[in-house]
N, CA, C and O atoms as CSV, one atom per row, in Angstrom:
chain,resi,resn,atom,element,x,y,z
A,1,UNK,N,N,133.060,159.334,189.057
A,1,UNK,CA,C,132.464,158.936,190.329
A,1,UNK,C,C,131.478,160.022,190.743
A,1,UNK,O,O,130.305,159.829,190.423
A,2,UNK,N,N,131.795,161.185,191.436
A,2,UNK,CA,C,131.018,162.060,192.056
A,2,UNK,C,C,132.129,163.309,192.837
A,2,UNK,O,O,133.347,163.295,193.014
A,3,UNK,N,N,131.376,164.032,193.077
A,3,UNK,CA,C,131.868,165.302,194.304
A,3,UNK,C,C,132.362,164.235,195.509
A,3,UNK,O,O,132.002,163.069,195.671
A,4,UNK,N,N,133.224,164.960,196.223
A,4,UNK,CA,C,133.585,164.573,197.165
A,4,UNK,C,C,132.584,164.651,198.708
A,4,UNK,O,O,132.291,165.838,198.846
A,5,UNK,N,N,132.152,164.053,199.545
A,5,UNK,CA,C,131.607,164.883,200.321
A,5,UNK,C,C,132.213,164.699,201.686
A,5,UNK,O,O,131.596,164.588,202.745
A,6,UNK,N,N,133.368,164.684,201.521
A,6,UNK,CA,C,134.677,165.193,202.727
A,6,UNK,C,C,134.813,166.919,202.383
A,6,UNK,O,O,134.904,167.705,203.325
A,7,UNK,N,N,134.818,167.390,200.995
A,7,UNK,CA,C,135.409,168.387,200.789
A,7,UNK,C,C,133.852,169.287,201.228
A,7,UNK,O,O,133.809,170.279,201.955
A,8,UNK,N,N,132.813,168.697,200.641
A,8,UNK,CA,C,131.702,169.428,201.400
A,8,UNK,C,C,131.677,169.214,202.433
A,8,UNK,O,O,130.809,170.047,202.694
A,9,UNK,N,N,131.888,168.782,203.352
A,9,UNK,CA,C,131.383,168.418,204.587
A,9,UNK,C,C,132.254,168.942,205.383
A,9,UNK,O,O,131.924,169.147,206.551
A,10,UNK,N,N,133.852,169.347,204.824
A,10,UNK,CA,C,135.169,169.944,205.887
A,10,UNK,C,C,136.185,170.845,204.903
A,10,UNK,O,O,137.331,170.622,204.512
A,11,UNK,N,N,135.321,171.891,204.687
A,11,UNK,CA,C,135.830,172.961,203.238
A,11,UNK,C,C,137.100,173.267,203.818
A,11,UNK,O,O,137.930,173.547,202.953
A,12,UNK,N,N,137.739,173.328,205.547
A,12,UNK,CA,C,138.970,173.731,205.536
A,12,UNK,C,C,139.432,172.462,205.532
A,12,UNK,O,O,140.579,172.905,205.472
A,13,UNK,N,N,139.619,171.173,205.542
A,13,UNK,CA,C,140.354,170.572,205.266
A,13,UNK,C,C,141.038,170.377,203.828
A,13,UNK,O,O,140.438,170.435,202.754
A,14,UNK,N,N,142.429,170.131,204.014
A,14,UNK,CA,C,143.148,170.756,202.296
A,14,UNK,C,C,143.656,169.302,201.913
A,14,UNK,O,O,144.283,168.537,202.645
A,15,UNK,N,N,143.249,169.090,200.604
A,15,UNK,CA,C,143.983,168.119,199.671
A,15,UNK,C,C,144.291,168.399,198.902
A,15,UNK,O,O,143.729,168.068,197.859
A,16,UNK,N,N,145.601,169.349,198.913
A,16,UNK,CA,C,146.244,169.896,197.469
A,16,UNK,C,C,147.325,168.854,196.494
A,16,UNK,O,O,148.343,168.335,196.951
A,17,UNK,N,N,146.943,168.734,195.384
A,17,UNK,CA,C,147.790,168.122,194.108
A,17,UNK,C,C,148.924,168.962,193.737
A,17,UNK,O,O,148.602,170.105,193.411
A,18,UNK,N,N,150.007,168.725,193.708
A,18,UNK,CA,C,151.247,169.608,192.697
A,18,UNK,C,C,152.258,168.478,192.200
A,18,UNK,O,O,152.893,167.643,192.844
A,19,UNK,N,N,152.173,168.794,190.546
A,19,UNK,CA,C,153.073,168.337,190.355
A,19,UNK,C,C,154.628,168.629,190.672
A,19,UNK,O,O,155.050,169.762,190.904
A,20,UNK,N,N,155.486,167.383,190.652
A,20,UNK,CA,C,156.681,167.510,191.549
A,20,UNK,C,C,157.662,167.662,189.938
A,20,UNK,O,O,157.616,166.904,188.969
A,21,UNK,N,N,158.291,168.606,190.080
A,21,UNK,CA,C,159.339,169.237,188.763
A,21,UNK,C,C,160.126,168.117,188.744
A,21,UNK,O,O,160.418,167.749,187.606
A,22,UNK,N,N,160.660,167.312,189.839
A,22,UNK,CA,C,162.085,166.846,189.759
A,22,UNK,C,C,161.599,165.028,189.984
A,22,UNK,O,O,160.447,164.649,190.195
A,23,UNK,N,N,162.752,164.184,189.872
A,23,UNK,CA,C,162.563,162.689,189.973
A,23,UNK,C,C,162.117,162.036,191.068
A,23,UNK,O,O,162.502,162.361,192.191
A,24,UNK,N,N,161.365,161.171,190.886
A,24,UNK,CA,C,161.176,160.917,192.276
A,24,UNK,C,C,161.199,159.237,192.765
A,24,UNK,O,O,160.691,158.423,191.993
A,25,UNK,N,N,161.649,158.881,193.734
A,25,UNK,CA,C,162.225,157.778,193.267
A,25,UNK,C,C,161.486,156.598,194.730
A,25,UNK,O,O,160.444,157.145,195.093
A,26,UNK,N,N,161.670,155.559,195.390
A,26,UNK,CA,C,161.064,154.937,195.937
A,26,UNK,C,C,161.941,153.433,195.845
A,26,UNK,O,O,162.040,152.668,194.886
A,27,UNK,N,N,162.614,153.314,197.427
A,27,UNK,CA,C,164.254,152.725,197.355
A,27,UNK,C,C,163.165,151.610,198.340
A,27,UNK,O,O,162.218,152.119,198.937
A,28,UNK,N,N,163.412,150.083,198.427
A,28,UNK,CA,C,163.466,149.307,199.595
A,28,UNK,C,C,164.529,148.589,199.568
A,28,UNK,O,O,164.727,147.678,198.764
A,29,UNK,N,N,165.747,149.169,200.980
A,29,UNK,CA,C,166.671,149.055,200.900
A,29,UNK,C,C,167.756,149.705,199.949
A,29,UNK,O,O,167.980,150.897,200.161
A,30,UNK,N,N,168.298,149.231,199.163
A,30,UNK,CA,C,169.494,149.974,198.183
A,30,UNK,C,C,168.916,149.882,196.655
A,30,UNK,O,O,169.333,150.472,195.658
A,31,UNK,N,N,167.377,148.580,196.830
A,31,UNK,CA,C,167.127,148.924,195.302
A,31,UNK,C,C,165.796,149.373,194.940
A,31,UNK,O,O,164.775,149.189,195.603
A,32,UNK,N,N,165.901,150.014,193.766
A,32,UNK,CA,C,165.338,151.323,193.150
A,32,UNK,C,C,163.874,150.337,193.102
A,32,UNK,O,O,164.253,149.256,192.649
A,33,UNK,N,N,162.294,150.258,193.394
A,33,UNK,CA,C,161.688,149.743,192.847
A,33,UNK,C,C,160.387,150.734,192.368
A,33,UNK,O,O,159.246,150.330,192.146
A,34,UNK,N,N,160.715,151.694,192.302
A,34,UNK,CA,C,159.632,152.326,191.382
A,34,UNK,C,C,160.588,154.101,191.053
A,34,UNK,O,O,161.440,154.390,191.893
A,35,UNK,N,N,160.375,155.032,189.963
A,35,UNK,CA,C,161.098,156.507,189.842
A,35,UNK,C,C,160.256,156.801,188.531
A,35,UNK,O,O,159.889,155.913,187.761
A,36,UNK,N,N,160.039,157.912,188.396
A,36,UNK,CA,C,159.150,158.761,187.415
A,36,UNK,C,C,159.310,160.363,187.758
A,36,UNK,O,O,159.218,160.756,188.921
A,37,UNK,N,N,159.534,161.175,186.763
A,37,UNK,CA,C,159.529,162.352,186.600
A,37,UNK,C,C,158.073,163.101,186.423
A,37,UNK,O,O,157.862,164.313,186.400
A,38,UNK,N,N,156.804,161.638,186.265
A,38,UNK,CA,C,155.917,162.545,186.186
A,38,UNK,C,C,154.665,161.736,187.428
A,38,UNK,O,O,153.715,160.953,187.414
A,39,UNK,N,N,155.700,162.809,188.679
A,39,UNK,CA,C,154.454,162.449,190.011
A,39,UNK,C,C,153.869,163.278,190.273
A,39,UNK,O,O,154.097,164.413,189.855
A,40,UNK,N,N,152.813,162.936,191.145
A,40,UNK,CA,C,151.801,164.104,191.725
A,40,UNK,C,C,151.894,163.892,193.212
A,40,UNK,O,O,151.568,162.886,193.842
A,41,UNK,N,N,152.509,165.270,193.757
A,41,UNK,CA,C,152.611,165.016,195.449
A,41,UNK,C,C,151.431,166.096,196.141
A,41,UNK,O,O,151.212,167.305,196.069
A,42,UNK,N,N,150.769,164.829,196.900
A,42,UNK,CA,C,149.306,165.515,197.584
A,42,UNK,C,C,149.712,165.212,199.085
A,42,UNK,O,O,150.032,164.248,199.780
A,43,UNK,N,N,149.452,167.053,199.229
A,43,UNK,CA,C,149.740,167.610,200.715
A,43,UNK,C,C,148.516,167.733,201.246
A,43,UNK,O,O,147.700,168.415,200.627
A,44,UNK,N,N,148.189,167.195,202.314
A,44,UNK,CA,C,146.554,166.981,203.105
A,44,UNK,C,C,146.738,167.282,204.273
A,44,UNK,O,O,147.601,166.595,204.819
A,45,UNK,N,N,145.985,168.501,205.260
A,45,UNK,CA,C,145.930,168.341,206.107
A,45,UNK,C,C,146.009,166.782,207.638
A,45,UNK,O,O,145.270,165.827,207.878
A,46,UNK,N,N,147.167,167.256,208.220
A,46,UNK,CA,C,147.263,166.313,209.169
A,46,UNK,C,C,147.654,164.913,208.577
A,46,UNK,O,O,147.276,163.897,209.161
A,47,UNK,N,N,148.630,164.817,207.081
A,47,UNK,CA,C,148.864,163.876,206.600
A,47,UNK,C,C,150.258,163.979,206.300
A,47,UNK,O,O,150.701,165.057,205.905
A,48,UNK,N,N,151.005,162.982,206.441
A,48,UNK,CA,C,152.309,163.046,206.012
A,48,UNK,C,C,152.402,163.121,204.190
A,48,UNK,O,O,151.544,162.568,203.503
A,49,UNK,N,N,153.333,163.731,203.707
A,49,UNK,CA,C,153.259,163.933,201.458
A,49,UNK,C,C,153.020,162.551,201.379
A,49,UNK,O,O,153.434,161.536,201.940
A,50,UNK,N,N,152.227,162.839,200.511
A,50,UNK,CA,C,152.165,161.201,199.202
A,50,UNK,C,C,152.439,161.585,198.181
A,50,UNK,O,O,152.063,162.647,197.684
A,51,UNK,N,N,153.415,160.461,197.518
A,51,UNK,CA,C,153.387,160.555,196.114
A,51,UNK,C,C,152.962,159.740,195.295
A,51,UNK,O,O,153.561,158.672,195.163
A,52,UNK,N,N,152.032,159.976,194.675
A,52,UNK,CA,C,151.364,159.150,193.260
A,52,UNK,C,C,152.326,159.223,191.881
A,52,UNK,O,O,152.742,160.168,191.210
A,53,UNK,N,N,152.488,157.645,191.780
A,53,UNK,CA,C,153.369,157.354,190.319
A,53,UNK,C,C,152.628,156.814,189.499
A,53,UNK,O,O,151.741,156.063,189.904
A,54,UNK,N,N,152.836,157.104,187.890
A,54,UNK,CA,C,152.133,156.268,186.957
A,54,UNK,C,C,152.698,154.645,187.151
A,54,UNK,O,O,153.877,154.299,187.226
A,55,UNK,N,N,151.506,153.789,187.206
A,55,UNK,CA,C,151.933,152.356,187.108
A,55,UNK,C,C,153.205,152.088,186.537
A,55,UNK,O,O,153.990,151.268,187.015
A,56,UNK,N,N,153.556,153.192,184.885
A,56,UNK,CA,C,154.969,152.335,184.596
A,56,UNK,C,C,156.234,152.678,185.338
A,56,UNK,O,O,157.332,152.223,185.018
A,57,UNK,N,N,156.037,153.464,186.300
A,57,UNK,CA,C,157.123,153.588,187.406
A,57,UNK,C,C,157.587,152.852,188.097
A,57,UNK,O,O,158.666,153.071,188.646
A,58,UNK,N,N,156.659,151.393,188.319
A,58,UNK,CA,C,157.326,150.125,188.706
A,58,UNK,C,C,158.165,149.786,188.334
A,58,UNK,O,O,157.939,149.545,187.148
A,59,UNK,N,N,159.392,149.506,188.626
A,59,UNK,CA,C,160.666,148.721,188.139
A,59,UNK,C,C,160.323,147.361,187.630
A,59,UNK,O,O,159.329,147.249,186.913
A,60,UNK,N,N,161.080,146.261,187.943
A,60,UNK,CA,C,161.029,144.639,187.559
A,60,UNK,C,C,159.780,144.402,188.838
A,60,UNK,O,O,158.796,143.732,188.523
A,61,UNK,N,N,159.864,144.936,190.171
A,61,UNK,CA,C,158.681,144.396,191.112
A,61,UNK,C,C,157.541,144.441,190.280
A,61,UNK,O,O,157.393,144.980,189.183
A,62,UNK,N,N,156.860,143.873,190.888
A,62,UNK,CA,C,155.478,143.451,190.960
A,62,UNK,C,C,154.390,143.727,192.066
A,62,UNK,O,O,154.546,143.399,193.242
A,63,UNK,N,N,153.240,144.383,191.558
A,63,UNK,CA,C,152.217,144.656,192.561
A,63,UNK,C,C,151.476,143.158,192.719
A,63,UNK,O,O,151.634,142.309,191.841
A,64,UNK,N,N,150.717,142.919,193.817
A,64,UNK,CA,C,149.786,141.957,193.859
A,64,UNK,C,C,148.125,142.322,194.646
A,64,UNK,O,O,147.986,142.355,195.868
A,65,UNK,N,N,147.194,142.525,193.834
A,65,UNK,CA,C,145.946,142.858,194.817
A,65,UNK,C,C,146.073,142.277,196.018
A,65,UNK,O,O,146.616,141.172,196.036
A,66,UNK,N,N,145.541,142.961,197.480
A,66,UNK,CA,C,145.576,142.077,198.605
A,66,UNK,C,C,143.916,142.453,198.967
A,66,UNK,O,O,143.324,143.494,198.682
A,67,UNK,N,N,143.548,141.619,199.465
A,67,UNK,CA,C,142.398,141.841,200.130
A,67,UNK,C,C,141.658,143.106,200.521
A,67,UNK,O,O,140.445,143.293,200.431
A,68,UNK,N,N,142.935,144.266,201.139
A,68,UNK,CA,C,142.778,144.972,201.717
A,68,UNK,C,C,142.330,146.333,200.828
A,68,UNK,O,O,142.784,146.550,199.705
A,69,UNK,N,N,141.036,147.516,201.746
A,69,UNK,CA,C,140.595,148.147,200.752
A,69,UNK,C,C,140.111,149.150,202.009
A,69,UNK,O,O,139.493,148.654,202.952
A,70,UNK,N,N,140.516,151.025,201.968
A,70,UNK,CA,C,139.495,151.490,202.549
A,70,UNK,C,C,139.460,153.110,202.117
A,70,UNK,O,O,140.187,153.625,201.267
A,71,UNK,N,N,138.565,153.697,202.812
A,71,UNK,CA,C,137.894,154.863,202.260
A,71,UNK,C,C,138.458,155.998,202.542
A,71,UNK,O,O,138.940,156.125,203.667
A,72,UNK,N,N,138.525,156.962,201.706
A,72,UNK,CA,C,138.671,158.417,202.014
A,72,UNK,C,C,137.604,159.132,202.075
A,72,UNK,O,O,136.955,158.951,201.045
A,73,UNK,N,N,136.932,160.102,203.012
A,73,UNK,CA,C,135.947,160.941,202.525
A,73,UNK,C,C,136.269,161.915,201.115
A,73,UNK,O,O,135.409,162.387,200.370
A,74,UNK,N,N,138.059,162.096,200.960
A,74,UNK,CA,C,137.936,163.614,200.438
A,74,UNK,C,C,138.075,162.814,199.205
A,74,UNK,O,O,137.201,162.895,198.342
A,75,UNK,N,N,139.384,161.839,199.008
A,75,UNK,CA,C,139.721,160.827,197.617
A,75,UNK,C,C,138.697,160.002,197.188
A,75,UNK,O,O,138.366,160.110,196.007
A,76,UNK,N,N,137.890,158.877,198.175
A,76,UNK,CA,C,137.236,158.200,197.581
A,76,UNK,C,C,137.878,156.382,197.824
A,76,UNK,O,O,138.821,156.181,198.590
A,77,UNK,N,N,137.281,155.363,197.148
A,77,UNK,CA,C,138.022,154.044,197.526
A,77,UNK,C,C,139.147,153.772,197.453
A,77,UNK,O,O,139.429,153.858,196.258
A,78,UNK,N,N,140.325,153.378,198.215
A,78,UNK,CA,C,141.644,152.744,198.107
A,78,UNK,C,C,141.611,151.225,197.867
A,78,UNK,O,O,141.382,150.578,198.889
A,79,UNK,N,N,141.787,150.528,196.762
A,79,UNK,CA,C,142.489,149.371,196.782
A,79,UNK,C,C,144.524,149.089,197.257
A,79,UNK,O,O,145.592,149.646,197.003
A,80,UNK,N,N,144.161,148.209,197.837
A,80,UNK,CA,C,145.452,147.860,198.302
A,80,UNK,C,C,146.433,146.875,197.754
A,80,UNK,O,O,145.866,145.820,197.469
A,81,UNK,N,N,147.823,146.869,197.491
A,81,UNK,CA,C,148.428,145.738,196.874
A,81,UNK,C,C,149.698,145.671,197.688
A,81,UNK,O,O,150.285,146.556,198.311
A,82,UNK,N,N,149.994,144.270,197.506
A,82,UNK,CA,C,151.399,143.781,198.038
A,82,UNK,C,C,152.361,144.244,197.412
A,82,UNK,O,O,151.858,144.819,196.446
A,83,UNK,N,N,153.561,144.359,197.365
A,83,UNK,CA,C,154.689,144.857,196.741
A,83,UNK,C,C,155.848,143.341,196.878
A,83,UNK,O,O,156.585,143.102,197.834
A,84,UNK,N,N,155.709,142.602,195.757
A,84,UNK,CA,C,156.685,141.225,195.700
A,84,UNK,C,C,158.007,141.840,194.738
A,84,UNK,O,O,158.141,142.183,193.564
A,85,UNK,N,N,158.816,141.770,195.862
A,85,UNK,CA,C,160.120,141.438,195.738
A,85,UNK,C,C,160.792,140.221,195.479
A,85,UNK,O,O,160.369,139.146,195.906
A,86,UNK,N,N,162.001,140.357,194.679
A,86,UNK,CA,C,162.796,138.933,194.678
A,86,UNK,C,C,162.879,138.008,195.944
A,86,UNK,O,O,162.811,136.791,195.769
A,87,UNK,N,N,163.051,138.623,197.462
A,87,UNK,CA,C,163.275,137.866,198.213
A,87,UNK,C,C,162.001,137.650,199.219
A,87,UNK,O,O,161.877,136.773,200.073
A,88,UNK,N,N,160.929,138.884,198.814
A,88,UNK,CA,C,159.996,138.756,200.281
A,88,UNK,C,C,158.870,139.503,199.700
A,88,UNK,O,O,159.157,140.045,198.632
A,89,UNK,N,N,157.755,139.666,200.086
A,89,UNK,CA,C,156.444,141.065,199.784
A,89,UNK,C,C,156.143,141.628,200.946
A,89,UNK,O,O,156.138,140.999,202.004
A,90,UNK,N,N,155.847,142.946,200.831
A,90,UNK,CA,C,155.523,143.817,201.650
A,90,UNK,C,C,154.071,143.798,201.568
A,90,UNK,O,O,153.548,144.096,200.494
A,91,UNK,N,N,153.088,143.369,202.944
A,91,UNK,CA,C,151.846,143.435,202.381
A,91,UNK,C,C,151.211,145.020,202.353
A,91,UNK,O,O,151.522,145.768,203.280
A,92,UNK,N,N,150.605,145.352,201.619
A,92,UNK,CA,C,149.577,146.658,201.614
A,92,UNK,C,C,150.656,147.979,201.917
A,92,UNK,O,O,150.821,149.030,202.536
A,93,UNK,N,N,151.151,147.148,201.087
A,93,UNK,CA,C,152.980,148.683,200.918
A,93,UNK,C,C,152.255,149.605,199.614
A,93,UNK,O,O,152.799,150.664,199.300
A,94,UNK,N,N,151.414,149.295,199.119
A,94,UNK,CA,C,151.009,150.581,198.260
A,94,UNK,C,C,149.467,150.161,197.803
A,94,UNK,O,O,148.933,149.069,197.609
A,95,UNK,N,N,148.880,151.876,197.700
A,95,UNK,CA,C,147.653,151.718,197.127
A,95,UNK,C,C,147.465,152.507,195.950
A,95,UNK,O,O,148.320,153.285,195.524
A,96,UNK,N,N,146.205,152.285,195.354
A,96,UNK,CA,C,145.694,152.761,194.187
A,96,UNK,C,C,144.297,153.163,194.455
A,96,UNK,O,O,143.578,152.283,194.930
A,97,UNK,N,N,143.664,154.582,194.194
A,97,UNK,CA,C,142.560,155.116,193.953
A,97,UNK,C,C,141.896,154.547,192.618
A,97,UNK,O,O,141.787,155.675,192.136
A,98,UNK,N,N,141.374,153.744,191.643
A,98,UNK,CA,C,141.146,153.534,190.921
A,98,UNK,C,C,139.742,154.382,190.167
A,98,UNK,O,O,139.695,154.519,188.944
A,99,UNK,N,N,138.888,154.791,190.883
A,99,UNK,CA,C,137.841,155.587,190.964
A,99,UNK,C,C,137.933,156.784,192.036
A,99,UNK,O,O,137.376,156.604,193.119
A,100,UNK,N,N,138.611,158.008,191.794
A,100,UNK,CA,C,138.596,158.413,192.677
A,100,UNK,C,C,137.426,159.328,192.780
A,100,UNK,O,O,136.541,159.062,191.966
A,101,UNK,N,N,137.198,160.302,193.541
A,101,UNK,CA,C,135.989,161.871,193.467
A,101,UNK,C,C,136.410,162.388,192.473
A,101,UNK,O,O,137.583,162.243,192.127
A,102,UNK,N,N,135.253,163.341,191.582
A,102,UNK,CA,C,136.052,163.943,190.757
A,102,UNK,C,C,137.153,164.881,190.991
A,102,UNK,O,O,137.905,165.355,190.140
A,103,UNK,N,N,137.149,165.153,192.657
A,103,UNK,CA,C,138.258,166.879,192.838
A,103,UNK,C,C,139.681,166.068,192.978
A,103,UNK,O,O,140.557,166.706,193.561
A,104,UNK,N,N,140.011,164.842,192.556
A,104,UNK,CA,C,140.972,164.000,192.586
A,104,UNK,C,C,140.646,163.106,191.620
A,104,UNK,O,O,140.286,162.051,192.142
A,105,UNK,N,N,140.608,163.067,190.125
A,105,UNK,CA,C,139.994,162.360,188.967
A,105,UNK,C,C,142.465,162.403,188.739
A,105,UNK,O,O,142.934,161.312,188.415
A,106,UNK,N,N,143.214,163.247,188.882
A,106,UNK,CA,C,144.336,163.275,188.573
A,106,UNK,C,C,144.887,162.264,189.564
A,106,UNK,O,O,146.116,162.329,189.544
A,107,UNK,N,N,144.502,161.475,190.310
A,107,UNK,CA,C,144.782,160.310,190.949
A,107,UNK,C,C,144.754,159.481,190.531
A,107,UNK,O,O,145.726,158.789,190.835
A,108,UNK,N,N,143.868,158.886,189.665
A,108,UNK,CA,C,143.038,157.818,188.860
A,108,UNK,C,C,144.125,156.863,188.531
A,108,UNK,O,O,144.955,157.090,187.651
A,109,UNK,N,N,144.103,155.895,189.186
A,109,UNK,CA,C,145.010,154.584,188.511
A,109,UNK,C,C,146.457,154.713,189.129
A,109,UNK,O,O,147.149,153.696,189.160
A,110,UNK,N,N,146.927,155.832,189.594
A,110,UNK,CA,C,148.092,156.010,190.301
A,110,UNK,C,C,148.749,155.187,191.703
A,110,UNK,O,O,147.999,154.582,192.470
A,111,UNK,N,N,149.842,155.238,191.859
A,111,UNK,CA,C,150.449,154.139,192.660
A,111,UNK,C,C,151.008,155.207,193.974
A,111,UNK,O,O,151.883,156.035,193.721
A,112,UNK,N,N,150.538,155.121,195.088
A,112,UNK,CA,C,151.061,155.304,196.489
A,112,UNK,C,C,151.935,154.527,197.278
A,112,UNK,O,O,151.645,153.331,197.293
A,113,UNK,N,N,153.160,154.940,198.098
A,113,UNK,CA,C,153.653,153.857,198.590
A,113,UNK,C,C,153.822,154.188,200.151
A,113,UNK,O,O,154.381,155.280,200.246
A,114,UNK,N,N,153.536,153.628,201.428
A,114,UNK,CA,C,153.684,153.529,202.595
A,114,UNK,C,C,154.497,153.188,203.055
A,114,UNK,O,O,154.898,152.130,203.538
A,115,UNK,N,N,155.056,154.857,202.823
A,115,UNK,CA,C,156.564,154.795,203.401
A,115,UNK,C,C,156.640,154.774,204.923
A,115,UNK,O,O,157.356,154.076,205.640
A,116,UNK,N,N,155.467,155.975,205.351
A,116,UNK,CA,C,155.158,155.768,206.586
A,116,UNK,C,C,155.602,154.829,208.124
A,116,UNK,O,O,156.324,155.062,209.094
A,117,UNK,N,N,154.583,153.505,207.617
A,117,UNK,CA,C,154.422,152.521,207.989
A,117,UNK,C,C,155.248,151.156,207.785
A,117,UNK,O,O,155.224,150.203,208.564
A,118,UNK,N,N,156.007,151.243,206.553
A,118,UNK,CA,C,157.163,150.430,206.469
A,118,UNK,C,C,158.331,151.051,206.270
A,118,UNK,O,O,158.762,151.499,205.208
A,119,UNK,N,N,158.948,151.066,207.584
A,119,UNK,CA,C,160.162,151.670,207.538
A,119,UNK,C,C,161.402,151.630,206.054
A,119,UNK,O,O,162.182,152.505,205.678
A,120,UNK,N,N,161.147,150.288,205.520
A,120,UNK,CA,C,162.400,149.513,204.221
A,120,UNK,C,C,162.147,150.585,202.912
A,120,UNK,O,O,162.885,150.839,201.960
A,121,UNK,N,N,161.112,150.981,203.184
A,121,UNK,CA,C,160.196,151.776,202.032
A,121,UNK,C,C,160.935,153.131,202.361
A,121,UNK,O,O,160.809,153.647,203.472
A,122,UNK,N,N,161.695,153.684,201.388
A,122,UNK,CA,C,161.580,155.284,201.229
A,122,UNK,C,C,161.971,156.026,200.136
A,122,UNK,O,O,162.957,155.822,199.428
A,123,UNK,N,N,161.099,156.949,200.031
A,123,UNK,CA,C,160.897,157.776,198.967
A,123,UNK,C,C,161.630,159.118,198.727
A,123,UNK,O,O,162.218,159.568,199.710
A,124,UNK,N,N,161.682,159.761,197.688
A,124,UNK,CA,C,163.043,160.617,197.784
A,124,UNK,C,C,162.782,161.320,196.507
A,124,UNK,O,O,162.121,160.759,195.633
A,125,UNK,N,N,163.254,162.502,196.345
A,125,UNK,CA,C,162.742,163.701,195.494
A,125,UNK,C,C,163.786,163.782,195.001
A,125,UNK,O,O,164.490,164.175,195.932
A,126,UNK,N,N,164.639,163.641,193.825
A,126,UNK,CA,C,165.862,163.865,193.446
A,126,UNK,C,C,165.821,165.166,193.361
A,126,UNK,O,O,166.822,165.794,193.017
């Protein structure tokens, strides 16, 4: 893609990457629908942690593109997807950078989940 120009434009604002040593897992309700040992948790100013999973961290769920799509200055475009469950979908319960800036190219294709904002959603660091 390109430089970021959040990171030029707000050099103290921080979007640090670290990989996370230990499991990390992502429960709605009691069942497991996504865990991988190899995440990347990005700490951002004035942002609650995210963790990015490789796609095969999905369990049996299923993502579904939703409509929904928006911008980071520092990351770059978010596509948005539903999260279908056996009984229900969560809309725009997780996104994907697919193109991100290059100072976040270790994002690329990775899965976010909004734990935030949907309470059923939570994530957990074994």
């Amino acid at each position: 893609m390109s430089k970021s120009p959040g990171h030029q434009q707000h050099p103290d604002h921080k979007v640090e990457e670290q990989r996370v040593a230990q499991r990390v897992t992502v429960r709605v309700g009691e069942q497991e629908v996504a865990g991988s040992d190899d995440v990347i948790a990005v700490h951002e100013t004035d942002c609650p942690t995210r963790y990015y999973f490789p796609r095969t961290a999905l369990k049996s769920q299923r993502i579904q593109p939703s409509a929904t799509t928006s911008h980071c200055p520092f990351k770059g475009s978010a596509s948005y997807y539903d999260l279908m469950l056996e009984d229900r979908s969560l809309h725009d319960a997780v996104w994907s950078y697919e193109d991100p800036y290059d100072e976040h190219r270790a994002l690329q294709g990775r899965l976010a989940f909004y734990d935030d904002k949907l309470p059923e959603i939570k994530v957990a660091v074994d």
